[in-house]
PyMOL Python script that loads the backbone (N, CA, C, O; Angstrom):
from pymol import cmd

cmd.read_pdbstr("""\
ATOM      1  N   UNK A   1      10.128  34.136  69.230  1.00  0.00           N
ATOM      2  CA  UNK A   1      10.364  33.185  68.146  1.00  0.00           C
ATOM      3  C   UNK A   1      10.781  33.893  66.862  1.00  0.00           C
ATOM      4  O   UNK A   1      11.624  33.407  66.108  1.00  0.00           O
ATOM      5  N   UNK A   2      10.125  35.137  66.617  1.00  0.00           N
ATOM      6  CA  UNK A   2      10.355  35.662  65.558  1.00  0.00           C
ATOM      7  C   UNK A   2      12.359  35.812  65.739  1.00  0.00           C
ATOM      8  O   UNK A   2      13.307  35.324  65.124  1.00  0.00           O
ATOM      9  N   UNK A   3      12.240  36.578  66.701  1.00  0.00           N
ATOM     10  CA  UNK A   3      13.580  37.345  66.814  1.00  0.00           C
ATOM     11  C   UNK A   3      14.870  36.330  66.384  1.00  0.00           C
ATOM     12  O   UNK A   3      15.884  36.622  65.750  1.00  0.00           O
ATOM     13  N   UNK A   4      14.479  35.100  66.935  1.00  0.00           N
ATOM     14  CA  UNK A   4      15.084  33.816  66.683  1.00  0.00           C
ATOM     15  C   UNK A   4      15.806  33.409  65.339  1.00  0.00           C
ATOM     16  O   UNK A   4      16.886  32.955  64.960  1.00  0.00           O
ATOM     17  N   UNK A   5      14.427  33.887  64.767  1.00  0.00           N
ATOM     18  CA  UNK A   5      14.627  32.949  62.951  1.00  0.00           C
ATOM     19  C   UNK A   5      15.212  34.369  62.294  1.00  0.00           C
ATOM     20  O   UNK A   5      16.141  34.497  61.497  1.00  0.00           O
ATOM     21  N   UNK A   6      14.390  35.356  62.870  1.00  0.00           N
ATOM     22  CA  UNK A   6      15.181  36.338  61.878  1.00  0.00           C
ATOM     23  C   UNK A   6      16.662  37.043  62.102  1.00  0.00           C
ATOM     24  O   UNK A   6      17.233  37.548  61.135  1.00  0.00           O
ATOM     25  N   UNK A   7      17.414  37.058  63.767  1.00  0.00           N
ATOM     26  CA  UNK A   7      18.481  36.994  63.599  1.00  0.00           C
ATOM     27  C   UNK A   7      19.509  36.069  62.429  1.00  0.00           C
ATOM     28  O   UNK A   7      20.055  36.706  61.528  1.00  0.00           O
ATOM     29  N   UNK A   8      19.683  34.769  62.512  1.00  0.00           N
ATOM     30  CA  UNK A   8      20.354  34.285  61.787  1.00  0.00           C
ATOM     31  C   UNK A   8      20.046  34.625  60.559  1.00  0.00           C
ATOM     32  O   UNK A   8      21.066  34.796  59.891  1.00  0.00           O
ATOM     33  N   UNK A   9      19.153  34.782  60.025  1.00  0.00           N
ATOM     34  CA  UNK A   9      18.669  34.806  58.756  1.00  0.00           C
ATOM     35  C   UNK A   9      19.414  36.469  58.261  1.00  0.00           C
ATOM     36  O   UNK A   9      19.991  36.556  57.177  1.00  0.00           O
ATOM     37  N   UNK A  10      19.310  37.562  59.104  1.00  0.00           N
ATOM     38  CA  UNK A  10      20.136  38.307  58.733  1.00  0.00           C
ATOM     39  C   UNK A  10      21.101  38.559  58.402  1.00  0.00           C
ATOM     40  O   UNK A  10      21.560  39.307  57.540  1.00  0.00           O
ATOM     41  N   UNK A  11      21.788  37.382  59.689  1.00  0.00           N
ATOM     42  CA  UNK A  11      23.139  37.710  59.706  1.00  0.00           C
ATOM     43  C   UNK A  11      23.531  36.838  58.572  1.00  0.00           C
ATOM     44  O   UNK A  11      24.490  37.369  58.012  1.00  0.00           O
ATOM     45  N   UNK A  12      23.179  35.665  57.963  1.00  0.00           N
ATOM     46  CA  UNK A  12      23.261  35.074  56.875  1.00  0.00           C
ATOM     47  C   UNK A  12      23.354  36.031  55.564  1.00  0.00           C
ATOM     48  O   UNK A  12      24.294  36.078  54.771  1.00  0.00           O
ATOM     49  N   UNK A  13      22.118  36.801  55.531  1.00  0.00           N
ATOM     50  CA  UNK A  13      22.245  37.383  54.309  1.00  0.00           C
ATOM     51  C   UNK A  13      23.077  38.727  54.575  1.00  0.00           C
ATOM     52  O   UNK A  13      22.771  39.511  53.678  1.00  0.00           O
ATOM     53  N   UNK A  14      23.959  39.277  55.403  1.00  0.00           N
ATOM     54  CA  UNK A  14      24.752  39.751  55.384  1.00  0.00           C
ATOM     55  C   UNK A  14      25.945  39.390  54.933  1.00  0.00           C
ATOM     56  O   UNK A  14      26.607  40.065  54.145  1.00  0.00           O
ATOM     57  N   UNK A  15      26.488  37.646  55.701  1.00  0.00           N
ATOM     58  CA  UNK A  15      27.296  37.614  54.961  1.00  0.00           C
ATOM     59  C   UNK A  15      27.634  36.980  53.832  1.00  0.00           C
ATOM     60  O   UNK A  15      28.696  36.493  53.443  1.00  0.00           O
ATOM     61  N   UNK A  16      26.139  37.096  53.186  1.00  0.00           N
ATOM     62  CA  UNK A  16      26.328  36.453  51.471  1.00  0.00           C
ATOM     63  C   UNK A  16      26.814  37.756  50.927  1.00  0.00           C
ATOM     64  O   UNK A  16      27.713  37.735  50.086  1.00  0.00           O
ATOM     65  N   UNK A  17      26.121  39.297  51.472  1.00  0.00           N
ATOM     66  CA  UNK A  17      26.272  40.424  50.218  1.00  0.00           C
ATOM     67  C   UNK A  17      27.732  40.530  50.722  1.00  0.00           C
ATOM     68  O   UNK A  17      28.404  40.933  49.772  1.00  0.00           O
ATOM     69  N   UNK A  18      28.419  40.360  51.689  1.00  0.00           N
ATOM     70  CA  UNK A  18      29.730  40.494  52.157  1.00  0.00           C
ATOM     71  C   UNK A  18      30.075  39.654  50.997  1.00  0.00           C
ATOM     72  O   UNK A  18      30.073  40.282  49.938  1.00  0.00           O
ATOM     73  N   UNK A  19      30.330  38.574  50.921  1.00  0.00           N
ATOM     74  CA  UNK A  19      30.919  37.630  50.293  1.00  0.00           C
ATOM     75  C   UNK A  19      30.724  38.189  48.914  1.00  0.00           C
ATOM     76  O   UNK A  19      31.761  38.380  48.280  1.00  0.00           O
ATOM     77  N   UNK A  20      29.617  38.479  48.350  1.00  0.00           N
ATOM     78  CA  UNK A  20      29.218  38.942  47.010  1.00  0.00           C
ATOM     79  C   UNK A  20      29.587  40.201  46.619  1.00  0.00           C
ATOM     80  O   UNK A  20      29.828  40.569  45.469  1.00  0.00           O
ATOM     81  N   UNK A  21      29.611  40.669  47.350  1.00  0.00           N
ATOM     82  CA  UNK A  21      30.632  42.136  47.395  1.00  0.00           C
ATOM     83  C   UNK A  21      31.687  41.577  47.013  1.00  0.00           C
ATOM     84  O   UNK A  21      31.930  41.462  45.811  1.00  0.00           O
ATOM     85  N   UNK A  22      32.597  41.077  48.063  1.00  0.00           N
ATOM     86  CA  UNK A  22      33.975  41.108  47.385  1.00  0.00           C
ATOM     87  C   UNK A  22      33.926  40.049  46.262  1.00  0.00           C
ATOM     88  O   UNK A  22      34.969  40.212  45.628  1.00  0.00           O
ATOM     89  N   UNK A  23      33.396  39.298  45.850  1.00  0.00           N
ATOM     90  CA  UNK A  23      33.553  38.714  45.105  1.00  0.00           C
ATOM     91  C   UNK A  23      33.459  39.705  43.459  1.00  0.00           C
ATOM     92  O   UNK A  23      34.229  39.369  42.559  1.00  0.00           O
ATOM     93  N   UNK A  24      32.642  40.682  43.270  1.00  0.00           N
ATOM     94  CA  UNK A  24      31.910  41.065  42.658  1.00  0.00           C
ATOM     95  C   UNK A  24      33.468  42.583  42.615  1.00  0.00           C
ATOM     96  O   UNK A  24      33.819  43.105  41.557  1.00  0.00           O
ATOM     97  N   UNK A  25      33.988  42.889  43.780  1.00  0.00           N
ATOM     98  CA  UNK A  25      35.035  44.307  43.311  1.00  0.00           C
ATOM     99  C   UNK A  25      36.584  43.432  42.984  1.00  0.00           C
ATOM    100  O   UNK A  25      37.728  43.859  42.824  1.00  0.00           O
ATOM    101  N   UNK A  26      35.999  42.007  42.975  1.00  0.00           N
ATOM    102  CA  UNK A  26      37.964  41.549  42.293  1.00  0.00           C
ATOM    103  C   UNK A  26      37.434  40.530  41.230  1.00  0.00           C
ATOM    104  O   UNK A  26      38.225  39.930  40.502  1.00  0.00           O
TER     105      UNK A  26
END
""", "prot")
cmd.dss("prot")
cmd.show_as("cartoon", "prot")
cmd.util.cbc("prot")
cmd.orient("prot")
């Protein structure tokens, strides 16, 4: 169950700093 919630949840906040990254070098 754990593995469950905390996959997405990673991969989520990966691709916010993705997103926030580039948002953040243009």
């Amino acid at each position: 169950g754990y593995f469950i919630l905390c996959y997405p949840l990673s991969r989520y906040s990966r691709y916010l700093e993705n997103k926030f990254n580039a948002s953040h070098h243009h």
